[in-house]
C-alpha positions in Angstrom: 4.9 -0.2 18.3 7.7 1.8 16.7 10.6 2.8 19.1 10.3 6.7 19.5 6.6 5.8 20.6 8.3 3.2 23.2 10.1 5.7 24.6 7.7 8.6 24.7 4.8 6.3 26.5 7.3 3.6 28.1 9.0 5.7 29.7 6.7 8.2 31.6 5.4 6.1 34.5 9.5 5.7 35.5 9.3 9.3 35.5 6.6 10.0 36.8 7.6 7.9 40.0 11.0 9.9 40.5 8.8 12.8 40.2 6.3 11.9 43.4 9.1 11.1 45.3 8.6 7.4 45.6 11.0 4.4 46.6 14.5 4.1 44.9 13.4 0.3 44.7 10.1 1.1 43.0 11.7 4.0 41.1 14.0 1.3 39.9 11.1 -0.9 39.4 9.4 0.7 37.7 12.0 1.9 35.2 12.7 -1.9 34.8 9.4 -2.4 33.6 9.7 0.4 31.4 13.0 -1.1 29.5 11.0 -4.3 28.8 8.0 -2.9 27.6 10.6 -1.0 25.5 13.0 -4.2 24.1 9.4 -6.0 23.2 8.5 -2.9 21.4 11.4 -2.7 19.5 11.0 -6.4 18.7 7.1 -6.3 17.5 8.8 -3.6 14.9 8.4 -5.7 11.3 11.4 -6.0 9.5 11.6 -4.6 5.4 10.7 -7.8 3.9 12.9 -8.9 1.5 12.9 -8.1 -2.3 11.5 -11.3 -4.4 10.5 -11.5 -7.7 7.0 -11.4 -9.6 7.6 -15.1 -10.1 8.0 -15.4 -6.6 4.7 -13.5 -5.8 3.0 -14.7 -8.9 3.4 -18.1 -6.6 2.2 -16.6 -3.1 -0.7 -15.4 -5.2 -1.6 -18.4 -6.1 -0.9 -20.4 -3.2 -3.2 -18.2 -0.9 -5.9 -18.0 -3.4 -5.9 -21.9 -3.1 -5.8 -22.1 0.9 -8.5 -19.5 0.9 -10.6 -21.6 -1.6 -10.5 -24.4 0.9 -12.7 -22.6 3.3 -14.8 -20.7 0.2 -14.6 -22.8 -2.7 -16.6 -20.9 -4.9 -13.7 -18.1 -4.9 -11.4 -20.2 -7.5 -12.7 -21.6 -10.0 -9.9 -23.5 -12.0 -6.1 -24.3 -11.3 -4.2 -25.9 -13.9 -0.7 -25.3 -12.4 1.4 -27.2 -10.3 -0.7 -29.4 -8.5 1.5 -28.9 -5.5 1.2 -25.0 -5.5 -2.4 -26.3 -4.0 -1.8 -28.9 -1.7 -1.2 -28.7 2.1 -3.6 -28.8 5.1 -6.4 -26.2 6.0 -5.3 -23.3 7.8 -7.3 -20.9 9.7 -8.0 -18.0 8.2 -6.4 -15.5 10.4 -3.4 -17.3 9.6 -4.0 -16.6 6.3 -4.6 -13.2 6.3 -1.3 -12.8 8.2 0.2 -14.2 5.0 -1.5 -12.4 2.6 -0.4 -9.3 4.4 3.2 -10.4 4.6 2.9 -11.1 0.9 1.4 -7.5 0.2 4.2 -5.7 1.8 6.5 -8.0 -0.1 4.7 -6.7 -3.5 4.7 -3.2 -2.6 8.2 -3.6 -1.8 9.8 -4.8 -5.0 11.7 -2.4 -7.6 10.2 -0.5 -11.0 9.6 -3.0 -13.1 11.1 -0.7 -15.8 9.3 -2.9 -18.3 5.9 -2.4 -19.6 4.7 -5.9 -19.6 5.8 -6.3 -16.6 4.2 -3.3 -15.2 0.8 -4.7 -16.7 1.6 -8.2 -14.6 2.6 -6.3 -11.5 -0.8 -4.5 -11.2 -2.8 -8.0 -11.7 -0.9 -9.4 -8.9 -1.7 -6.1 -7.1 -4.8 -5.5 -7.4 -5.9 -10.1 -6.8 -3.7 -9.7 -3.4 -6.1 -6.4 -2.5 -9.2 -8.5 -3.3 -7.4 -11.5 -1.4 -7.4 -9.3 1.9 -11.4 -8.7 1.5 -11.9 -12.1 1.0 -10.3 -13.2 4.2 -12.1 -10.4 5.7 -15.3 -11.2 4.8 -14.5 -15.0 6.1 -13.1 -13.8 9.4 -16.6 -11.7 10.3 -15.4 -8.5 8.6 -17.8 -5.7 7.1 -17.6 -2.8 4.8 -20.3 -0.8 2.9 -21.1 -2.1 -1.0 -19.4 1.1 -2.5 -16.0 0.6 0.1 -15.9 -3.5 -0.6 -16.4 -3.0 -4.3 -13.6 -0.2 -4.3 -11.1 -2.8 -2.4 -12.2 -5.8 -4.4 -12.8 -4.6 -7.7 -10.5 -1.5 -7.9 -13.4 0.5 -8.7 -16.6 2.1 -7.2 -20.3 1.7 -8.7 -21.4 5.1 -10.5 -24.7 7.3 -9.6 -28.0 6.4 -10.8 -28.7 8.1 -13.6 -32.3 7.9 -13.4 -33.6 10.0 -16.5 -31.5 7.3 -18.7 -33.5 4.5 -16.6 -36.6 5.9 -17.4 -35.8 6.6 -20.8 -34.9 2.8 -21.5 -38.4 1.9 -19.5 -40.1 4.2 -21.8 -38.8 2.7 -25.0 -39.6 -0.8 -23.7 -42.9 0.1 -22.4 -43.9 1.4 -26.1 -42.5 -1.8 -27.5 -44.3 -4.0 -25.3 -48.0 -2.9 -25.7 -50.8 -4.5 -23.3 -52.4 -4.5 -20.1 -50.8 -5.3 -16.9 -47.6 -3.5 -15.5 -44.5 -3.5 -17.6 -42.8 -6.2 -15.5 -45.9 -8.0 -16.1 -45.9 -7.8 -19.5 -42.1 -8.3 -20.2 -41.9 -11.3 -18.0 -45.2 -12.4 -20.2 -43.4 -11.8 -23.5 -40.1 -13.5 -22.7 -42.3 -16.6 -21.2 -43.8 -16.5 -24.9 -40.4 -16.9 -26.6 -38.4 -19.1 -23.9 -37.3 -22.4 -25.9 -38.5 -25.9 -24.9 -36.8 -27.4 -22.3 -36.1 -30.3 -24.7 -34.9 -28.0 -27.4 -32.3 -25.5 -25.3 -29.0 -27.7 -25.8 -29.4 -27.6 -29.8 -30.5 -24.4 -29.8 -27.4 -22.9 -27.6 -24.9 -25.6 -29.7 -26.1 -23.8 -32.2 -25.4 -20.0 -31.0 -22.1 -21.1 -29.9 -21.0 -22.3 -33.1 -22.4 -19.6 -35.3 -20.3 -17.1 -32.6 -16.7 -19.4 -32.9 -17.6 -19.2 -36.3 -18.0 -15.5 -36.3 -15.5 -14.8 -33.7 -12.6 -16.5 -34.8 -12.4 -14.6 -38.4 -11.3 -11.6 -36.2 -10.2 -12.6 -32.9 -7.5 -15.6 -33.7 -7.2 -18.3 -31.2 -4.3 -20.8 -30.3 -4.7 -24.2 -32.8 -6.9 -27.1 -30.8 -9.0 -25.0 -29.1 -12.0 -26.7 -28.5 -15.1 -26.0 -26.0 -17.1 -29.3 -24.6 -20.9 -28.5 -24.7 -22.9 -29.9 -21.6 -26.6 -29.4 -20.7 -27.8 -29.5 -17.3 -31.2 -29.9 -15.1 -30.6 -26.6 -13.2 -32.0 -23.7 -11.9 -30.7 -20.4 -10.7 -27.9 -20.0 -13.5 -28.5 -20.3 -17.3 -25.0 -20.9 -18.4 -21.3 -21.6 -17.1 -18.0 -21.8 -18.2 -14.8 -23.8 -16.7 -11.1 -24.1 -18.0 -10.8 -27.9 -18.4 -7.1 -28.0 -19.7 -5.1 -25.3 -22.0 -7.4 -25.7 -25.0 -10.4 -26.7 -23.8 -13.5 -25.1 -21.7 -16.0 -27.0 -20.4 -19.4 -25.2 -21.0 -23.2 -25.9 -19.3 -26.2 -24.8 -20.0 -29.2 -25.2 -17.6 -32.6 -26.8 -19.8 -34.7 -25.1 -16.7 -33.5 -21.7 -17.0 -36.3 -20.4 -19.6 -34.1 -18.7 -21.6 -35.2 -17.8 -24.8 -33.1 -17.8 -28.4 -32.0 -14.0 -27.5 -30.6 -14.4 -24.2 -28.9 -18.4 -25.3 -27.4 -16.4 -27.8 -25.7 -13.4 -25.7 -24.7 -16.4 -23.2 -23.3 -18.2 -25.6 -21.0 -15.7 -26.8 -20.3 -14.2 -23.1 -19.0 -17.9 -22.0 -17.5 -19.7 -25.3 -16.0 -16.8 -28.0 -14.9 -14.4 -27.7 -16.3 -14.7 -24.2 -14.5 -16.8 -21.0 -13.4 -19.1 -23.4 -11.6 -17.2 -25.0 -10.0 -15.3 -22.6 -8.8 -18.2 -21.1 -6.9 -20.3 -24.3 -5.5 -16.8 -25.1 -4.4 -16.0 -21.9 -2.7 -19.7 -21.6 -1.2 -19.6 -24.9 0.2 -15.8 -24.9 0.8 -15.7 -20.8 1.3 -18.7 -19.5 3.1 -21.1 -21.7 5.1 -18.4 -23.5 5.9 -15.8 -20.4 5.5 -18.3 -17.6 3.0 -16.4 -15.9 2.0 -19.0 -13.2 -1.0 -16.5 -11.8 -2.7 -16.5 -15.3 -3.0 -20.6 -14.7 -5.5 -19.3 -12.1 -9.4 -18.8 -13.0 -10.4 -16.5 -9.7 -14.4 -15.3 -9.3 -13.1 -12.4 -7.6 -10.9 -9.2 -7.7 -10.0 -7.2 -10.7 -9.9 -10.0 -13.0 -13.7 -10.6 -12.4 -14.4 -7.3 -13.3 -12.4 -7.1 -16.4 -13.6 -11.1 -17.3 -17.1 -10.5 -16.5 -16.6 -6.9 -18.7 -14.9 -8.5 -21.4 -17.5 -11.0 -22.2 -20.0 -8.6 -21.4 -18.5 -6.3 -24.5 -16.9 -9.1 -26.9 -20.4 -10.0 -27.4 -21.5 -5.9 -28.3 -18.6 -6.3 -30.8 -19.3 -9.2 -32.3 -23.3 -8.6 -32.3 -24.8 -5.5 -33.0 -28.5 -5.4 -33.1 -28.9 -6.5 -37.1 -26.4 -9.4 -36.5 -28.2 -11.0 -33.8 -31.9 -10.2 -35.3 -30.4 -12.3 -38.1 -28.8 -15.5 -36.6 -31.4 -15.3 -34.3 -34.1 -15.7 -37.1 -32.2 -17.8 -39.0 -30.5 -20.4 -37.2 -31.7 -20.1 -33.3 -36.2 -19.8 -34.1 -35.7 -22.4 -36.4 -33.6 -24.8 -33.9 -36.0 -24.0 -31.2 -39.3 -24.7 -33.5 -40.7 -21.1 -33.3 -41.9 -18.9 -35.8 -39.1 -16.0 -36.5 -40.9 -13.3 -37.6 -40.9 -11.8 -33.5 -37.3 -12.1 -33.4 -36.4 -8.1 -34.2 -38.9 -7.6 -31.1 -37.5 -10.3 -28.7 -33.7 -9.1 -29.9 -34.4 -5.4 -29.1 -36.0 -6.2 -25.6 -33.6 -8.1 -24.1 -30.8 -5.7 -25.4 -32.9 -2.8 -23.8 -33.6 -5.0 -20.7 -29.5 -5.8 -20.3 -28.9 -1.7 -20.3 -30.4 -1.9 -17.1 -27.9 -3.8 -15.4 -26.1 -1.5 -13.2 -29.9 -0.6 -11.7 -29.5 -4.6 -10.3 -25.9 -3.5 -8.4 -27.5 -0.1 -7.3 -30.5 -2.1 -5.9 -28.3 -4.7 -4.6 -26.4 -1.7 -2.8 -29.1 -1.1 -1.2 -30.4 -4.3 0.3 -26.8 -5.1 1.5 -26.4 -1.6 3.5 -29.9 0.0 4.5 -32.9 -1.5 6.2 -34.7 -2.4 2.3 -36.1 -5.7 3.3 -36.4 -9.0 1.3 -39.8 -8.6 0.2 -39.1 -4.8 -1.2 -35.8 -5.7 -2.8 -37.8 -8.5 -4.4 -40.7 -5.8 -6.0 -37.6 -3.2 -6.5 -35.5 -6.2 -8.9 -38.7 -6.8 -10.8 -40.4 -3.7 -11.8 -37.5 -1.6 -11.9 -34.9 -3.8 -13.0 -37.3 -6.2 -15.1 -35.3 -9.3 -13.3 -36.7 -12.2 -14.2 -35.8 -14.1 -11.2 -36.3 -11.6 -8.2 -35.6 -14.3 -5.5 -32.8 -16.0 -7.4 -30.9 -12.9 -8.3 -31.4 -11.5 -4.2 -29.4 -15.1 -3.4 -26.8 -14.1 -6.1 -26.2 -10.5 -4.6 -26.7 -12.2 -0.7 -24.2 -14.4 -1.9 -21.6 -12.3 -4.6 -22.1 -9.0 -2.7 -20.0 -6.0 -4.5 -18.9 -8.3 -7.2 -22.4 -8.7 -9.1 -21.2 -4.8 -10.0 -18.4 -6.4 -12.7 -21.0 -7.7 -15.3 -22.6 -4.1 -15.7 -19.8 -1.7 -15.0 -16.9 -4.5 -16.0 -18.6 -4.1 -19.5 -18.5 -0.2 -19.3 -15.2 -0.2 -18.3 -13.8 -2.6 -21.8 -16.4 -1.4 -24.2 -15.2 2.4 -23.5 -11.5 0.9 -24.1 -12.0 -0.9 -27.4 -14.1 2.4 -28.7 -11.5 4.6 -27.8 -9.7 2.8 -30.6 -10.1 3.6 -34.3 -12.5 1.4 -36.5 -10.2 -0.9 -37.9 -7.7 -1.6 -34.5 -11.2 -2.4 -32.0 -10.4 -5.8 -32.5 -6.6 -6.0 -31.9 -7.2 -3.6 -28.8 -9.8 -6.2 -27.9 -7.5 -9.1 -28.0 -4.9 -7.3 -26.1 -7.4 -6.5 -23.1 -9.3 -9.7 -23.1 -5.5 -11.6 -23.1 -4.0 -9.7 -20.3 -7.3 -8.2 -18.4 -6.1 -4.8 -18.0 -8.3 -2.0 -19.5 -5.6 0.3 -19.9 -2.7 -2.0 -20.5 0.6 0.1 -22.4 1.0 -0.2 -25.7 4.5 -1.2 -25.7 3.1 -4.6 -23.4 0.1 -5.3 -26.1 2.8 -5.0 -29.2 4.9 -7.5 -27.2 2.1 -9.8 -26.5 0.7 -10.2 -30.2 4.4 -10.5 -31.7 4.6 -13.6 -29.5 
């Protein structure tokens, strides 16, 4: 309650009572009653809050992020900072979200930077508190449409359908993928054809990921002892996974179970090792955290802007590392072999699931639907396979029941960067690639990126 507001609406019962004629005792009453209600007011009024520095918010950041992750784990997925930054008991979340409010105003309120690097930091720690606030929302029973929560969460808002481009990448597959049947039913059939053996998945993916660190880190350098630790495991629901372990290292899974085949092992295994998550995180560790002191960066979040831009990064590291011929040939070469199948339908399977992936942003425009209008399970379901060609209908409705807004940063994340790094001439893609995939900012100034690579 501000204090003009106090007075206006405080005040007018006093009045009023002189007005009617009433008591001198309840006219003094009541005008009693009208300087409380006025002091309290004048106390609920929040004070400026005082000016700290990104090193100090850089530390709220985190901290919140952490005491929100105790009550939704899956929103952090690595801290290697100060191991006390996330100790401390388990707060409600309303008391939380008083925090992360108090700690917004305290961000807006700090001075121009005046420095482009720091500008690029400030809008990081920006745009994660935003996301922070929808989080604790969405914990404490709050709702928003998928367009409004992406647009708070992700800094960005999903594009129309452009259906005559969906239909024209439906065409070209149908055409490709002759037969009877539907062509979900005779997509699904083909990939089924070409998924690799259970037994043979965890060569076949070591082998993808070290033709791509091979292939990667001739033009995208990375920090000396970078390493990534290749697991397999007996899952089903994801294909493939990637988790900071320390500076250097990543720990990487991939699931025997998923029935991927050599095309999709070998887009995963670029998206989550180089110049992929894995990537992005030694670089980011190296160039931001160890030499800035960037605490935040320390932080591996599954939400917010850095999702997007992570998630688009990957997404479009792997386009420039791979066009079509490149992985038609390591596919034929290296992955068939590995996985004991006969190469010679490897141009095919490559050019499928490369058409199939350009209908991504149909899954978020689906998933937009089943999150906000009455589209029921069992149409969702039909909707994700024959216009999407998903797969895994049920298993990508629990991903979008459980993601929401954020299954829109793998599809319009990769947009977003590959747009950026074309927008550069021939011979700089990769530099301006480096630059976004270190700081995860699309847009960052070139004055911050020339400061980051002389370091």
């Amino acid at each position: 309650m501000t204090l003009m507001r106090a007075r206006d609406e405080d005040l007018r019962p006093a009045l009023a009572a002189g007005a009617r004629g009433l008591s001198r005792r309840r006219a003094l009453k009541a005008l009693a009653a009208a300087g409380a209600a006025l002091v309290a007011g004048c106390r609920r009024v929040s004070p400026a809050p005082a000016p700290i520095t990104s090193d100090q918010a850089a530390e709220l950041y985190v901290r919140l992020s952490l005491s929100l992750a105790r009550h939704q784990p899956s929103l952090v997925d690595a801290w290697l900072g100060a191991a006390a930054w996330g100790d401390g008991t388990r707060e409600p979340v309303a008391a939380i979200q008083t925090r992360i409010g108090e700690a917004q105003r305290a961000l807006a309120g700090m001075p121009d930077p005046g420095d482009d690097a720091e500008a690029v930091r400030r809008r990081y720690l920006t745009g994660q508190m935003r996301a922070l606030v929808v989080a604790a929302g969405r914990l404490a029973g709050a709702s928003a449409s998928f367009a409004d929560e992406a647009a708070e969460a992700l800094g960005v808002r999903p594009p129309p359908r452009d259906a005559a481009a969906l239909d024209r990448v439906r065409q070209e597959l149908s055409e490709r993928l002759p037969g009877r049947g539907s062509l979900a039913e005779r997509h699904a059939a083909f990939r089924r054809a070409q998924a690799v053996p259970a037994a043979r998945v965890e060569a076949v993916f070591a082998a993808a990921v070290a033709w791509c660190r091979e292939a990667a880190t001739a033009v995208l350098p990375l920090p000396a002892g970078e390493r990534i630790a290749l697991s397999a495991a007996d899952e089903r629901g994801w294909a493939a996974f990637s988790r900071p372990h320390d500076a250097r290292t990543s720990d990487v899974w991939v699931s025997r179970n998923g029935g991927a085949d050599a095309a999709q092992l070998l887009q995963l295994a670029a998206h989550e090792g180089t110049p992929g998550h894995h990537a992005q995180h030694v670089l980011a560790t190296a160039a931001l955290v160890e030499q800035r002191g960037w605490a935040e960066r320390a932080l591996t979040p599954a939400f917010g802007p850095h999702r997007l831009l992570a998630e688009g990064a990957a997404e479009a590291g792997a386009e420039l590392l791979m066009p079509l011929d490149v992985r038609e040939r390591v596919c034929a070469e290296r992955l068939f072999p590995a996985a004991g199948l006969s190469p010679g339908v490897a141009p095919l399977l490559v050019r499928v699931e490369r058409l199939v992936a350009a209908l991504d942003l149909e899954v978020a425009h689906l998933a937009a639907e089943y999150l906000d209008t009455a589209l029921g399970t069992e149409a969702a379901t039909a909707r994700l396979r024959d216009e999407a060609l998903v797969l895994d209908p049920p298993g990508m409705l629990s991903f979008v029941e459980k993601q929401r807004s954020r299954v829109l940063a793998y599809p319009l994340g990769r947009r977003l960067v590959g747009e950026a790094v074309a927008a550069a001439p021939a011979a700089e893609r990769w530099t301006r690639f480096a630059l976004i995939t270190t700081l995860l900012d699309a847009t960052p100034p070139a004055q911050a990126l020339a400061t980051v690579n002389r370091e």
